[in-house]
N, C-alpha and C positions, 0 to 999 in steps of 0.2 A: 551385298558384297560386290565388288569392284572388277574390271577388267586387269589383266593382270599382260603378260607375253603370249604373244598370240602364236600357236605352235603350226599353224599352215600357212599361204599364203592367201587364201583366200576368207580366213576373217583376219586378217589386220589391218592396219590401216596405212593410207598413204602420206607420208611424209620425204617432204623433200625441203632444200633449204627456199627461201620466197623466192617464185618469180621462175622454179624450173621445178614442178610439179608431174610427180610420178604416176602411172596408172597402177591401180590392183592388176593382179593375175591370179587368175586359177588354173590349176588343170584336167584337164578334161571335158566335154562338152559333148553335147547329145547332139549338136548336130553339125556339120560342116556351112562356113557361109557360101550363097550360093552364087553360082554363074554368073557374070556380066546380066542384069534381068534383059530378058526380051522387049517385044514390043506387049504392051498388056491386052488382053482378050477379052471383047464386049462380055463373056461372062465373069471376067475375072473383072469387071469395072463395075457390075452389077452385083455381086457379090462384098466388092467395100464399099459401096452407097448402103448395101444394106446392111451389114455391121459397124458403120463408122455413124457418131460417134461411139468408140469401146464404152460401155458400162463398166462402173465400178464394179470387180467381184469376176469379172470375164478372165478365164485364162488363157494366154498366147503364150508363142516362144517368141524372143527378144533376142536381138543381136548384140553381148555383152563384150565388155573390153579386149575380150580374149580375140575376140572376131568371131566369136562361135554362139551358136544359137541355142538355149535357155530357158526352161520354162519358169514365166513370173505370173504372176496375181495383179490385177491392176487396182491398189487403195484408192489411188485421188485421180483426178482430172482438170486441167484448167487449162481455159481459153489462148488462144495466143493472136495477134493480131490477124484478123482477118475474117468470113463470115461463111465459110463452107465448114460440113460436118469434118475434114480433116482438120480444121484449126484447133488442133488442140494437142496437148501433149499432155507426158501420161505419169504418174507415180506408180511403180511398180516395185514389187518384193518377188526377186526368185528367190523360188518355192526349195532349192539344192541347197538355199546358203543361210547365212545368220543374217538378222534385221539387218546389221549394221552397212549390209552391200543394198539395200535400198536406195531406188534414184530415182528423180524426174529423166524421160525418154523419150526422144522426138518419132513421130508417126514410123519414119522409113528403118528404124529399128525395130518392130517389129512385123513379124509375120502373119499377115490377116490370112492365109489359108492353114494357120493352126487355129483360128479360133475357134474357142469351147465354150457353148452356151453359158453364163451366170447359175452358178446352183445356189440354193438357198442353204445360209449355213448350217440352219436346224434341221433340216433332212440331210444334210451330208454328215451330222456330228451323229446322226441315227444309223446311218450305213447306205442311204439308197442314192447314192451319189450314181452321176450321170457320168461322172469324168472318166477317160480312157485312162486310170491308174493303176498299177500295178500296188497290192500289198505293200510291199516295201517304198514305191515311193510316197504312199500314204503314210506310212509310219514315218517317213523324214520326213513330212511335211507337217504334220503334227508334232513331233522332237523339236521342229522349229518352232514352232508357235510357242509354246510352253518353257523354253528350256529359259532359268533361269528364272522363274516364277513359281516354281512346285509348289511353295504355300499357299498360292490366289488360288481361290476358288473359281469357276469359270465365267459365274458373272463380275467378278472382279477384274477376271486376265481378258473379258471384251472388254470394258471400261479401261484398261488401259493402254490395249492395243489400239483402242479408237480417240484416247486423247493423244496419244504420241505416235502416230501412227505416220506423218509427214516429219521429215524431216525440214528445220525453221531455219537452220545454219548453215547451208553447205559448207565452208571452209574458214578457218580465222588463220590468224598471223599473230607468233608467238615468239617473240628473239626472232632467230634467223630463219625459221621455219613457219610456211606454208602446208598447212594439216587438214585434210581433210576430215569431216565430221563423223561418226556414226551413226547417230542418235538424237532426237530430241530434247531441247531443254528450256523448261518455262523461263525466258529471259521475256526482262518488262516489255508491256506492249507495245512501246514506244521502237521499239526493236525488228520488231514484225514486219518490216520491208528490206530488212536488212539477210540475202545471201554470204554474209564475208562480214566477222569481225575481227576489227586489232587488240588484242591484248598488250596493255604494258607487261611485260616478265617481271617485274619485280614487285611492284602492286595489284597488278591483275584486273585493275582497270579495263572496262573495252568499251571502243569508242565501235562508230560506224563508219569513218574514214583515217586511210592512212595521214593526211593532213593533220586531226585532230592526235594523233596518235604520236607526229614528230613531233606537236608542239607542246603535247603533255611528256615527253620524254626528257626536252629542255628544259622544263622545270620541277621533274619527279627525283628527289634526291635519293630516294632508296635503290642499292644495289645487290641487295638478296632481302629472303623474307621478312616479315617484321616481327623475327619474335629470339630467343635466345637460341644460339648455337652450340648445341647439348654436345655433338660428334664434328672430328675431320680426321681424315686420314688420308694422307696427299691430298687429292684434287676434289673429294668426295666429302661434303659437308652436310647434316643434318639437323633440322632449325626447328622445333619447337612453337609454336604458335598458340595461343588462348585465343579460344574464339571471344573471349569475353570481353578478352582488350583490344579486339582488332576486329572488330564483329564485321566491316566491311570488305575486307581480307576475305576469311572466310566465306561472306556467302558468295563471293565472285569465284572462289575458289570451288564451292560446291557448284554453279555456275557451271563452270569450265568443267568441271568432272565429269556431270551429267551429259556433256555432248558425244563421250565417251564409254559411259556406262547404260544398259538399256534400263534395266530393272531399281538404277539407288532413287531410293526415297531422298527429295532435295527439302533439307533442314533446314526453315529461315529461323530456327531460332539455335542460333550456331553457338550460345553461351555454354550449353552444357558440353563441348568438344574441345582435345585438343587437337590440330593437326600437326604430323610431322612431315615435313615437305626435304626431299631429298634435294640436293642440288649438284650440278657441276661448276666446278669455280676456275675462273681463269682470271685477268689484268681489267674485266671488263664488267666484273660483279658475280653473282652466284647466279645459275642459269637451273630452273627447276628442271626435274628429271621428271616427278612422281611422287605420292604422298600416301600416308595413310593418315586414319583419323580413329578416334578414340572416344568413348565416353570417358566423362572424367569419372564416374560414379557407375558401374554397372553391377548387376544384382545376379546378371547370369555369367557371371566369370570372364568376358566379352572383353581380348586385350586386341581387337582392332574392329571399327566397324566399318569401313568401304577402303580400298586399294585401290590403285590406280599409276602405271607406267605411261607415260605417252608417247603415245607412234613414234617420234623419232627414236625412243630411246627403245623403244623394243627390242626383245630376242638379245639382249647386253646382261642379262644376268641383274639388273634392278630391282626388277619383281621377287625374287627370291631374297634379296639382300633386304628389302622392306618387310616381307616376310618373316626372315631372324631377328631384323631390327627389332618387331613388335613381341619378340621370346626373350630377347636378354632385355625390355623393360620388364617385361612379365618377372624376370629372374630378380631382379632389383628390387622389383617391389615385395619380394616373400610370396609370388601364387602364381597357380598355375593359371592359363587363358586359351582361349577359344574365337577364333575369328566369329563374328554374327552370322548369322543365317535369313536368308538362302544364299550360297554361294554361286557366283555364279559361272559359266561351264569354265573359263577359261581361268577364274579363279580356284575351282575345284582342282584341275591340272596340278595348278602350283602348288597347292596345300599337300594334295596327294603327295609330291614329288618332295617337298620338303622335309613332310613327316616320315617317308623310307628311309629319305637318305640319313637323318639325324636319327630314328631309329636302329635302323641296320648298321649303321658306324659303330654304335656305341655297342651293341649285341656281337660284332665280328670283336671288338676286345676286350670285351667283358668274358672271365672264369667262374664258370660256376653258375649256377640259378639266377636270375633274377626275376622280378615283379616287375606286374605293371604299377602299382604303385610308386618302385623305387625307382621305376623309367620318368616316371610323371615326374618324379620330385626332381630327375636329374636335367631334366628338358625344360621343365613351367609347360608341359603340352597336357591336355586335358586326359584324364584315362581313357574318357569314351573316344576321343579321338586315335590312340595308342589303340586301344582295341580293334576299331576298326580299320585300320592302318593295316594291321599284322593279319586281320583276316580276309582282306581283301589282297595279301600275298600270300595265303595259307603257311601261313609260320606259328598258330596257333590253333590248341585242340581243347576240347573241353574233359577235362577227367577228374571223376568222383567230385564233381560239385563244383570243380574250378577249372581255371583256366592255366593251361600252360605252354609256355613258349618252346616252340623245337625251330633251334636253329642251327643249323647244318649247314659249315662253312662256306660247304657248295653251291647250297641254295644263296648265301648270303650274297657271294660273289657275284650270281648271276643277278638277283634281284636290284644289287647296288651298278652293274654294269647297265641296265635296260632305266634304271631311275636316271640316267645320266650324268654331266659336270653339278654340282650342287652352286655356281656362281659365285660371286662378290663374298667373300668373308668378312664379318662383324668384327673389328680389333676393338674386345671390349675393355682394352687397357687406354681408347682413345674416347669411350663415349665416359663425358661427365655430365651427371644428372641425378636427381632428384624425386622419387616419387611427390605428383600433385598433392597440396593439401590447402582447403578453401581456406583463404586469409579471412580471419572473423573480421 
């Protein structure tokens, strides 16, 4: 499952239009930056001869965007011109935040009189760790590791933190926007020197220079996706896509998702998907927002398999709106659906938030009993989802063998004021569509 609106500010990402590029913020920090430095002290000179160069695995505190100091994990290491043990710069993961604030960082941001010997990871996953941590920042540091992988097993979730473990993209250029990356994503080898790519917005094409990228624009006639135009309502259009007919579409599309999603499996064989790609339209063509995707055939009830809003268009109420979009196909089609699993954290969020709010609406004017069954049929939301929904707001009890709902207006109130605005509303008097069926 997919990235969805990022609810703090320190996992989103930074998006600004090209050419005037935002920093992340977060708030708070364990340490203040320090004093104007002194002059340094034959022990303190003696002192980074002998820990430079950093070993991978060593932890420091890091001078991060905020100006404040950080403790990270250093993954990688590489060389930078020049032939003393400081020539090197660093890949670092602080240990506070989610992968996707992972960065390469020059020596003079970090601080060598925090550093903390290398422990080895199979005696620290035992307990006999060396590190000066406290309980609790052990447990965020682990919630970090894992979250969004809960199905891997832990030789699984090493093998993939260790093949996506550097980030290969720093930033591409998408329409008018400059985005920075969060995550890894196997783009051909041919790629692999490439910091910065251009995407066309319409095709999704991406080159390695803005050059190649003006002169494929001159001759790219497409000005939104290339598939049919199922929804519009004002400025907000929703396009249909078959992977099957557009299979190069697609996988640049999964492509670009993955820079964004830590945990999607990237599909090259994009025949059995549809995607639905949101857009914004002006005089100038349809400008993608966000997509989700679809088996066309699933066996577990599965009415979206990865989501995906991007940084510019976060925290706009998209995410939510792709969310309903994939319930009222569900509804169209006669069945109920279920996002795929694992969700992941900030996908979790949105689900959570959608199924209260379309729950507890319909329970505040509803008279009389109802079921979860008769919720499910009225939603297309799956019952186990409904269940769990209601019992993670305790609006349901278990009596004499079943389940029953108590909702009390008061509670409804509050629970519906703390779930928040529910976003962008579905006029499904505007989408026209068809449930898929394979043309023999």
């Amino acid at each position: 499952m997919g990235s969805l609106e990022a609810p703090t500010g320190t996992e989103n990402g930074s998006a600004a239009p090209a050419g005037n590029g935002k920093n992340l913020s977060a708030e708070g920090g364990t340490r203040a930056p320090p004093a104007e430095a002194a002059p340094e002290s034959d022990v303190s000179k003696r002192r980074r001869s002998s820990v430079l160069p950093l070993d991978v695995g060593t932890r420091v505190m890091c001078r991060w965007r905020d100006g404040k100091y950080h403790p990270v994990k250093v993954i990688e290491r590489r060389r930078v011109p020049g032939f003393g043990p400081n020539d090197y710069e660093y890949y670092v993961h602080y240990t506070e935040f989610n992968r996707r604030l992972d960065e390469w960082v020059k020596l003079d941001q970090l601080d060598l009189d925090s550093v903390e010997a290398v422990v080895d990871e199979k005696v620290e996953e035992k307990g006999a760790t060396g590190l000066k941590m406290t309980r609790h920042q052990k447990r965020k540091i682990d919630e970090t590791h894992v979250e969004g992988h809960e199905e891997l097993d832990a030789a699984s979730l090493r093998e993939h933190e260790e093949f996506t473990k550097v980030k290969n993209i720093a930033t591409i250029e998408l329409g008018r926007y400059e985005i920075e990356t969060w995550y890894f994503s196997p783009f051909p080898p041919e790629y692999n020197d490439c910091l910065k790519l251009y995407f066309c917005e319409f095709c999704l094409n991406f080159m390695k220079r803005k050059e190649q990228l003006q002169r494929h624009m001159r001759k790219c006639d497409l000005k939104h996706p290339p598939g049919d135009e199922i929804y519009r309502s004002g400025t907000l259009s929703m396009f249909e896509v078959d992977g099957k007919k557009n299979k190069v579409y697609g996988q640049n599309l999964c492509y670009l998702a993955k820079l964004f999603l830590d945990h999607k499996t990237l599909y090259y064989d994009v025949d059995l998907f549809l995607f639905y790609v949101l857009c914004e339209c002006d005089d100038r063509g349809c400008h993608m927002v966000g997509y989700f995707s679809k088996e066309k055939h699933s066996e577990e009830s599965y009415n979206l398999a990865c989501i995906l809003t991007l940084p510019p268009y976060q925290r706009k109420g998209y995410g939510k709106f792709l969310i309903a979009f994939s319930y009222e196909l569900s509804k169209k089609e006669g069945k109920v659906g279920t996002p795929e699993r694992p969700l992941s954290d900030l996908g979790l969020l949105s689900y959570r938030g959608y199924w209260t709010r379309v729950l507890l609406d319909i329970l505040k004017k509803h008279k009389g009993n109802i079921s979860i069954k008769e919720l499910s049929d009225m939603t297309a939301i799956k019952a186990e989802d409904i269940l769990t929904t209601l019992q993670s707001l305790e609006l349901i009890q278990y009596r004499k063998g079943q389940h029953v709902i108590c909702a009390d207006p008061k509670v409804l109130d509050r629970h519906l004021k703390a779930a928040g605005r529910g976003g962008l509303e579905v006029d499904v008097t505007k989408l026209i569509w068809t449930p898929y069926k394979e043309q023999s």
